[in-house]
N, CA, C and O of each residue as an XYZ file, in Angstrom:
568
protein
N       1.161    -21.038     -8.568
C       2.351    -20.451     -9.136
C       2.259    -18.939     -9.017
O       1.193    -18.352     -9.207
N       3.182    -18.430     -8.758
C       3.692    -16.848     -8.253
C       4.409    -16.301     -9.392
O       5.553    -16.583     -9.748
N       3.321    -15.207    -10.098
C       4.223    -14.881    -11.386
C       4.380    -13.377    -10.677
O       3.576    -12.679    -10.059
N       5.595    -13.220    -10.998
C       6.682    -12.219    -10.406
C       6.446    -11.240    -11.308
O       6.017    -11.494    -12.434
N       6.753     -9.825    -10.815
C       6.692     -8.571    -11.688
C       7.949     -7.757    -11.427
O       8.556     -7.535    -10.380
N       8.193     -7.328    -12.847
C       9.300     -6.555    -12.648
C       9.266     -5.482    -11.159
O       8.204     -5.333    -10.555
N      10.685     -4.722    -10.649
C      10.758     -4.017     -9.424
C       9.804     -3.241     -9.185
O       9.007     -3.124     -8.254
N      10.136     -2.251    -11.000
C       9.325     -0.795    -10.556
C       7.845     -1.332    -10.183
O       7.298     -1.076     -9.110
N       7.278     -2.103    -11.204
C       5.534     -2.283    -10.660
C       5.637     -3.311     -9.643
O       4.682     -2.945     -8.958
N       6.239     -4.654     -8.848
C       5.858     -4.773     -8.108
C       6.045     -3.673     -6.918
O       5.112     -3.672     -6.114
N       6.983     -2.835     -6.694
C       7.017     -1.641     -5.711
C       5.436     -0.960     -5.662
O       5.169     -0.504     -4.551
N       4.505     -0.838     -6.540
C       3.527     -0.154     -6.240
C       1.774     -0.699     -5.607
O       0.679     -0.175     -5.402
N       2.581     -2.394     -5.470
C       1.751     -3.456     -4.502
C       1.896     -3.372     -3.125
O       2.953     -3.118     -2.547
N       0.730     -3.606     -2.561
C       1.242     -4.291     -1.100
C       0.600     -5.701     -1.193
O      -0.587     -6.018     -1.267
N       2.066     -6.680     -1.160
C       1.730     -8.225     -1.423
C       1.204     -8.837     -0.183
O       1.722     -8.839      0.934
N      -0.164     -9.471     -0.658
C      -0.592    -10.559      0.794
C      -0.921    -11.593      0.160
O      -1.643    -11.585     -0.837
N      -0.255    -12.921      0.854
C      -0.659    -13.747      0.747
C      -1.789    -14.622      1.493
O      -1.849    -14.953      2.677
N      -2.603    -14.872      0.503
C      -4.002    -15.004      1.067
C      -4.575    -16.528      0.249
O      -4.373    -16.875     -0.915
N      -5.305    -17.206      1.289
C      -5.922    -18.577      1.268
C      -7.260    -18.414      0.758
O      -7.799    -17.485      1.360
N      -8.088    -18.981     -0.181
C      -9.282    -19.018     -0.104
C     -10.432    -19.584      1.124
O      -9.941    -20.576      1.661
N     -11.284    -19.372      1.492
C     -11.953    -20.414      2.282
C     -13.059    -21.211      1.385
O     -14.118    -20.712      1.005
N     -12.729    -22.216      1.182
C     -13.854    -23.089      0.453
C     -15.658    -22.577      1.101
O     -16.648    -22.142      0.511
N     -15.353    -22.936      2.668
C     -16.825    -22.472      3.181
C     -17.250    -21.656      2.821
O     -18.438    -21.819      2.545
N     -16.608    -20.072      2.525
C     -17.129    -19.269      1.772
C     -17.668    -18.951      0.887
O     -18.528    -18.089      0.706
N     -16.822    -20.167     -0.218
C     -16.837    -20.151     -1.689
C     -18.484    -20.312     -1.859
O     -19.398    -19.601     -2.276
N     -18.348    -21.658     -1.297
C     -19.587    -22.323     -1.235
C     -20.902    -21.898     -1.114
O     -21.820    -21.867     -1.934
N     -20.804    -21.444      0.531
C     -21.997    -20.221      0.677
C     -22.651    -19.311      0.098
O     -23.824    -19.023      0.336
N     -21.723    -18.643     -0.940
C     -21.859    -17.637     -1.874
C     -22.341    -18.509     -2.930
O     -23.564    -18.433     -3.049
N     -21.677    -19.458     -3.878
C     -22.191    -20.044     -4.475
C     -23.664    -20.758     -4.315
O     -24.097    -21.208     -5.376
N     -24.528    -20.939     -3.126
C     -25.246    -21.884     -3.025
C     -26.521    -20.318     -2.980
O     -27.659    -20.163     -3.423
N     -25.830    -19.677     -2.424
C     -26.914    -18.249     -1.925
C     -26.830    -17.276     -2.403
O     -27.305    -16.223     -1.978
N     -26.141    -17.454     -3.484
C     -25.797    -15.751     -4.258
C     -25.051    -14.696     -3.657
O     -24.420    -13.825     -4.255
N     -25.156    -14.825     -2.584
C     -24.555    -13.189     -1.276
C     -23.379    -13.752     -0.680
O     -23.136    -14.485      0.279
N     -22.395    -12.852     -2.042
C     -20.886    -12.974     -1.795
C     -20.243    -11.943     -0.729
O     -19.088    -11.923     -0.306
N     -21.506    -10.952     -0.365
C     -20.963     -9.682      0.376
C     -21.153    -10.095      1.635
O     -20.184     -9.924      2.374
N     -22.118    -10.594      2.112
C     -22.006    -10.729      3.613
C     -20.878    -11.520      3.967
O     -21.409    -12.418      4.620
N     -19.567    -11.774      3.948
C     -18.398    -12.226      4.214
C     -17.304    -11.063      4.063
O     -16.078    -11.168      4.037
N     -17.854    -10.287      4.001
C     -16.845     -9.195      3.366
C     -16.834     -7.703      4.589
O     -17.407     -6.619      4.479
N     -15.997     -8.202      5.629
C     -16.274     -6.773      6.700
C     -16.034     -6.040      5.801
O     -15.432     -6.122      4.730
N     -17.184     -4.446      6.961
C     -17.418     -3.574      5.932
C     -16.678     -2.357      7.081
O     -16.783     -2.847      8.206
N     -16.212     -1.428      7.134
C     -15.585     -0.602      8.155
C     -16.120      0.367      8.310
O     -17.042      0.290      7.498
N     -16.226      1.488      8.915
C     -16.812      2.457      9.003
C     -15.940      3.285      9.687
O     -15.975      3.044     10.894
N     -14.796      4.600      9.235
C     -14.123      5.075      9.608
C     -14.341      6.542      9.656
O     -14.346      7.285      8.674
N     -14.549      6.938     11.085
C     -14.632      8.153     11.760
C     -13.557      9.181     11.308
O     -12.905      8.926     10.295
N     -13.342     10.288     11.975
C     -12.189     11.346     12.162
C     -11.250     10.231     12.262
O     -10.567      9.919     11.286
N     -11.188      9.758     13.109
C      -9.978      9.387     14.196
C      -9.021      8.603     12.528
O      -7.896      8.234     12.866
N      -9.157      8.476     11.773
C      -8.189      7.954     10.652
C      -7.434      9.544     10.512
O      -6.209      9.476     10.409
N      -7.731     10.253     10.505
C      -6.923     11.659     10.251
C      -5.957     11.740     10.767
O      -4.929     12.210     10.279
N      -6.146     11.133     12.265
C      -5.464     11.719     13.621
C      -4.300      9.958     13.947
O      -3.255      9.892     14.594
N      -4.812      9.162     13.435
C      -4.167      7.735     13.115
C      -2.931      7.869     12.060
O      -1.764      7.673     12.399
N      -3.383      8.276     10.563
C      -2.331      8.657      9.915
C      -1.361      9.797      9.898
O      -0.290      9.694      9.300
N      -1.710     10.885     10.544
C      -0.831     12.135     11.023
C       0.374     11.026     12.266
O       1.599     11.124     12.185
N      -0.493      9.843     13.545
C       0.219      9.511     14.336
C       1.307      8.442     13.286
O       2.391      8.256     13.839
N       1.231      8.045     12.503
C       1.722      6.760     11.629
C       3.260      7.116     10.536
O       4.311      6.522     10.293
N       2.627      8.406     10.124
C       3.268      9.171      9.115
C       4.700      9.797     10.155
O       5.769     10.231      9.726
N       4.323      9.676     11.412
C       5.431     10.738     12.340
C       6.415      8.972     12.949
O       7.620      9.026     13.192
N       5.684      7.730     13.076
C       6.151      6.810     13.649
C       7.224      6.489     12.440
O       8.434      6.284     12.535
N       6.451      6.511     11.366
C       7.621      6.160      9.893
C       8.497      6.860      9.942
O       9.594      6.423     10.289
N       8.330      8.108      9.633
C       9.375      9.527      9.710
C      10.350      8.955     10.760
O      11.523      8.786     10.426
N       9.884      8.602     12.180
C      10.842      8.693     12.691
C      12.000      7.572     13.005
O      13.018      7.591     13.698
N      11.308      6.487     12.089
C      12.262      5.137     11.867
C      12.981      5.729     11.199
O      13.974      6.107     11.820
N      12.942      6.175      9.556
C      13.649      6.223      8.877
C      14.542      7.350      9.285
O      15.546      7.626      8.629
N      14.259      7.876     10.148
C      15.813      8.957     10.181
C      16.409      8.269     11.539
O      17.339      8.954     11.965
N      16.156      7.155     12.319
C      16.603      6.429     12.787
C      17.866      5.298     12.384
O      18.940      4.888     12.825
N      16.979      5.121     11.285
C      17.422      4.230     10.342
C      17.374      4.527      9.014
O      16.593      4.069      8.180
N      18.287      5.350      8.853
C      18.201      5.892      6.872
C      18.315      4.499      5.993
O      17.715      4.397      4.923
N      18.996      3.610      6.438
C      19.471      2.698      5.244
C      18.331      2.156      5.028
O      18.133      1.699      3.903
N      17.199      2.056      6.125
C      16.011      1.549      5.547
C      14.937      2.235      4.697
O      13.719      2.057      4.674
N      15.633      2.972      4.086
C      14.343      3.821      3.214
C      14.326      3.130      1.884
O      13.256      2.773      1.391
N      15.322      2.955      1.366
C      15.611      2.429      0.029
C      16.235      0.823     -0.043
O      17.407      0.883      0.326
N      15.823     -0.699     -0.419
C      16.369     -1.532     -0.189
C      16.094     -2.300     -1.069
O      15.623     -3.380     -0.710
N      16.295     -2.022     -2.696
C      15.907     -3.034     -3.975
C      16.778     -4.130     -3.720
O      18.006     -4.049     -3.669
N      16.091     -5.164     -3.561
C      16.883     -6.630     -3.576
C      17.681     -7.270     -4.717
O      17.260     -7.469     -5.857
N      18.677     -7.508     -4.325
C      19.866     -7.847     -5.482
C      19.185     -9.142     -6.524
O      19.157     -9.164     -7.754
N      18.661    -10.191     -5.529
C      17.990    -11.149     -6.055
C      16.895    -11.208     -7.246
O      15.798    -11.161     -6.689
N      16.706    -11.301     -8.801
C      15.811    -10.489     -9.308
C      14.560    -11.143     -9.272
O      13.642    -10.772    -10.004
N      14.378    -12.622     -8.032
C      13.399    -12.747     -7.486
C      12.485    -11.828     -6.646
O      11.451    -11.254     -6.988
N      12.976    -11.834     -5.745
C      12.876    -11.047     -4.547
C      12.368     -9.438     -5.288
O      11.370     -9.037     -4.690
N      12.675     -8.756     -6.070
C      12.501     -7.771     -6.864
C      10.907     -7.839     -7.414
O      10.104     -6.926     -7.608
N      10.828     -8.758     -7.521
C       9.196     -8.566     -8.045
C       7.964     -9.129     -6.774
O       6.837     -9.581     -6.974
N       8.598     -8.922     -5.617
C       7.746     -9.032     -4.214
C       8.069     -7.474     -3.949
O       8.412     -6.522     -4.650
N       7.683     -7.772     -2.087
C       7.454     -6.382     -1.597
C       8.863     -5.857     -0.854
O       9.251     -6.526      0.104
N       9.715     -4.576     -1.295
C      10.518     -4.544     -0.939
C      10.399     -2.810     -0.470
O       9.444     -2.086     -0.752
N      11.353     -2.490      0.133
C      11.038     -0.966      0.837
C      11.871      0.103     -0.158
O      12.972     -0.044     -0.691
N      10.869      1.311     -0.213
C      11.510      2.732     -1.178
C      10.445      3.291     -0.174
O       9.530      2.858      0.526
N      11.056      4.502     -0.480
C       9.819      5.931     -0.465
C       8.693      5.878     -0.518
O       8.012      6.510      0.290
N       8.126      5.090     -1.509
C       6.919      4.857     -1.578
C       6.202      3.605     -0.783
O       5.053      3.551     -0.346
N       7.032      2.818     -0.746
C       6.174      1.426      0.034
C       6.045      2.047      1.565
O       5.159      1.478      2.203
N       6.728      3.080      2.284
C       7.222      3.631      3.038
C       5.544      4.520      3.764
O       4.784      4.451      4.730
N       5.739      5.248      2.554
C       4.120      5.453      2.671
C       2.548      4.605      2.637
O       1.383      4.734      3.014
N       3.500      3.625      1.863
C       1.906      2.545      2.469
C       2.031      2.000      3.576
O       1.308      1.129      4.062
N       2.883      2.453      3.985
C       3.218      1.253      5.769
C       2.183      2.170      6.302
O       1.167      1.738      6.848
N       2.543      3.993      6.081
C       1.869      4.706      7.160
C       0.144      4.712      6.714
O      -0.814      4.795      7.481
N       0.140      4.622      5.575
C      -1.601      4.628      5.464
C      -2.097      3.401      6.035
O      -3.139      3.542      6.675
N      -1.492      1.899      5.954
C      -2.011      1.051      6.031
C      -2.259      0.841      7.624
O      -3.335      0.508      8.120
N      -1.019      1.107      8.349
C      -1.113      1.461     10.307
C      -2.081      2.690     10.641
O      -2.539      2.890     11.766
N      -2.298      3.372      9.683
C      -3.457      4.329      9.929
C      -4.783      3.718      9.851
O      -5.500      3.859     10.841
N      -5.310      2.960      8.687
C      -6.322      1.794      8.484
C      -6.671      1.116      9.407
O      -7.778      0.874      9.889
N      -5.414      0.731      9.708
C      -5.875     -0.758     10.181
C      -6.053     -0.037     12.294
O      -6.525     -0.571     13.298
N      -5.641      0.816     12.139
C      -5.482      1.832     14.164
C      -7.057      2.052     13.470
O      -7.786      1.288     14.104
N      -7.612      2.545     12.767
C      -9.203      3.603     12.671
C      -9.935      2.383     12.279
O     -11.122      2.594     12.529
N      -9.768      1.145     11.754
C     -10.860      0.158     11.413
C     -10.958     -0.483     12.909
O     -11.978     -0.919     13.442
N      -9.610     -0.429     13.465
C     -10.103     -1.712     14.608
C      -8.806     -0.593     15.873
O      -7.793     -0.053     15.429
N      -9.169     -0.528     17.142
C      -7.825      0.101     18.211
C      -7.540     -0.854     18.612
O      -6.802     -0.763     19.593
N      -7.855     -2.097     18.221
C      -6.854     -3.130     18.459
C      -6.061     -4.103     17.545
O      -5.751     -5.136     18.139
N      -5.659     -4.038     16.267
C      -5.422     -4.587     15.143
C      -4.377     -5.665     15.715
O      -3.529     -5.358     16.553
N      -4.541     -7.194     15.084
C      -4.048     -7.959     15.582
C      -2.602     -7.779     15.236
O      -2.246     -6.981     14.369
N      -1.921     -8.391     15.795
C      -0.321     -8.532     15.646
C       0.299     -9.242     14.022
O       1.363     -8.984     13.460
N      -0.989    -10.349     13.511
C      -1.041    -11.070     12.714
C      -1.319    -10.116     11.253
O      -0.888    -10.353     10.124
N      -2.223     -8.926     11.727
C      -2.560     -8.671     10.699
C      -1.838     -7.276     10.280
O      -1.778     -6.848      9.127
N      -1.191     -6.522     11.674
C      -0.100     -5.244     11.355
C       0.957     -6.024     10.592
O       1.329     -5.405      9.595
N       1.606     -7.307     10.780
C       2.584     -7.516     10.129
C       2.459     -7.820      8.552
O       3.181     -7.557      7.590
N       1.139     -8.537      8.719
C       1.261     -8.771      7.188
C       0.917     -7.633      6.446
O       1.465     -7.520      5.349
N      -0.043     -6.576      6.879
C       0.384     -5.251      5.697
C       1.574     -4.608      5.893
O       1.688     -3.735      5.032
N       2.520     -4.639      6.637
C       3.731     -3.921      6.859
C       4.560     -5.008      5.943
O       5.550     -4.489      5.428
N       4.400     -6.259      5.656
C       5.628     -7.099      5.305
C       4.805     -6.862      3.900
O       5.716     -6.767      3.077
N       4.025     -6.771      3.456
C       3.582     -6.981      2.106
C       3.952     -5.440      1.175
O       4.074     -5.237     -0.033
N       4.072     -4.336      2.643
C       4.449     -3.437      1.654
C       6.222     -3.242      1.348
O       6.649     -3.212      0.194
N       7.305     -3.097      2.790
C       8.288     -3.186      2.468
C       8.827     -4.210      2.553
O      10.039     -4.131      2.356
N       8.180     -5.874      2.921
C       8.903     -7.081      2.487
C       9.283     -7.090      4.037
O       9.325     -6.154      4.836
N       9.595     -8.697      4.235
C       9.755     -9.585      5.660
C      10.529     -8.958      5.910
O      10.166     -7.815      6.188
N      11.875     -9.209      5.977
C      12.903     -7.825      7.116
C      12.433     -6.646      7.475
O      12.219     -6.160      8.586
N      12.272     -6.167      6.202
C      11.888     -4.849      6.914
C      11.091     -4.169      7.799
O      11.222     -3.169      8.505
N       9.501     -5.653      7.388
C       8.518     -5.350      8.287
C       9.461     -5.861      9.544
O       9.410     -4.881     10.287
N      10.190     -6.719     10.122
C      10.817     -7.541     11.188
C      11.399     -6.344     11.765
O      11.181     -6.320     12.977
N      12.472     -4.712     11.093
C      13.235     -4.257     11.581
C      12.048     -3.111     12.189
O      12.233     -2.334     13.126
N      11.037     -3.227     11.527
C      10.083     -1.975     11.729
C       9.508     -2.168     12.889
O       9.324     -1.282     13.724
N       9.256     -3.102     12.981
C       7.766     -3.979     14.269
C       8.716     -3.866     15.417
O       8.164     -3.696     16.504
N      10.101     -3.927     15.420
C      10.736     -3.844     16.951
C      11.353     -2.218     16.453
O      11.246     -1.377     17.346
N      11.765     -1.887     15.577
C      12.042     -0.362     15.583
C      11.188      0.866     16.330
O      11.565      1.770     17.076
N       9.758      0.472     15.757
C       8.975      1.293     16.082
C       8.219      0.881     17.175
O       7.393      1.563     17.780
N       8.543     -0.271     17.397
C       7.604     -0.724     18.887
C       6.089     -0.633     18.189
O       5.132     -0.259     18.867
N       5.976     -0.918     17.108
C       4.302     -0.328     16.753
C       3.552     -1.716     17.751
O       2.334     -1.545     17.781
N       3.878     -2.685     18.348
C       2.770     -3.322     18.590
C       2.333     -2.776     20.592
O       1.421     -3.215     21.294
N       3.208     -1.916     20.885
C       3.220     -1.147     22.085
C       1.935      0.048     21.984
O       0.874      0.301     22.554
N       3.001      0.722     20.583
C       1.766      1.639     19.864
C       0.474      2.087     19.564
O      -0.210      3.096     19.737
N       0.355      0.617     18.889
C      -0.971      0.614     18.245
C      -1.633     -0.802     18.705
O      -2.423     -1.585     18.179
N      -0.980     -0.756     19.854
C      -2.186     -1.665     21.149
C      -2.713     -2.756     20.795
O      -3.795     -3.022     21.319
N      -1.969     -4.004     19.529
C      -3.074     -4.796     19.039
C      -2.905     -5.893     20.069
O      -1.940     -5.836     20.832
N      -3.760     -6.870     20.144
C      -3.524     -7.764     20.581
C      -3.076     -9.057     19.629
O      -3.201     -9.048     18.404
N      -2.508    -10.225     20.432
C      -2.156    -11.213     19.218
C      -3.204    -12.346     18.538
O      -4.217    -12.905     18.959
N      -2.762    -12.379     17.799
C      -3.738    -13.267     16.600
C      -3.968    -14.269     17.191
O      -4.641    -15.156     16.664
């Protein structure tokens, strides 16, 4: 069950929906060492030079596309998921900055789901062909 949060605080999530793996569970449970399952990243300069490139790809959707800056869902479901403002706006660009400096090839599977978790499925849908980010940021598919 999916307990929903009002707009303003769910706006300051980026929602993923995520599966447990039992094998994991297990492993950890049987061996104590919950961390070795847990990539660990190691991020150079090049995140500086990733989010300066990310922050200019956003910028330049949204003045592409103004109506997509702001888009509280009428539905007061939908309102307590991930929907696009100003701010989710900026987690798109940190998170395409992350995910370009953890890996230069970030899967297709996994740009969308932090882009949809921060401004919500359309938007990630209008963004991913707006910005061409998968041209961009070179991932390959999942």
């Amino acid at each position: 069950m999916v307990r929903l949060q009002d707009a303003p605080l769910a706006n300051r999530f980026i929602h993923l929906s995520l599966a447990p793996d039992p094998s994991v569970f297990v492993r950890g449970m049987v061996t104590g060492d919950w961390l070795s399952d847990i990539p660990v990243f190691r991020f150079s300069a090049s995140i500086t030079e990733a989010l300066e490139r990310a922050r200019g790809l956003v910028g330049s959707y949204i003045h592409t596309y103004p109506s997509a800056l702001y888009a509280l869902p009428t539905d007061p479901a939908q309102q307590g998921r991930a929907w696009a403002s100003p701010r989710t706006w900026q987690y798109v660009a940190r998170v395409l900055a992350i995910a370009q400096a953890a890996s230069p090839s970030p899967s297709d599977e996994a740009v969308f789901a932090l882009v949809a978790g921060a401004v919500g499925r359309e938007g990630c849908n209008r963004t991913i062909v707006g910005l061409k980010i998968t041209s961009v940021f070179t991932p390959h598919s999942a």
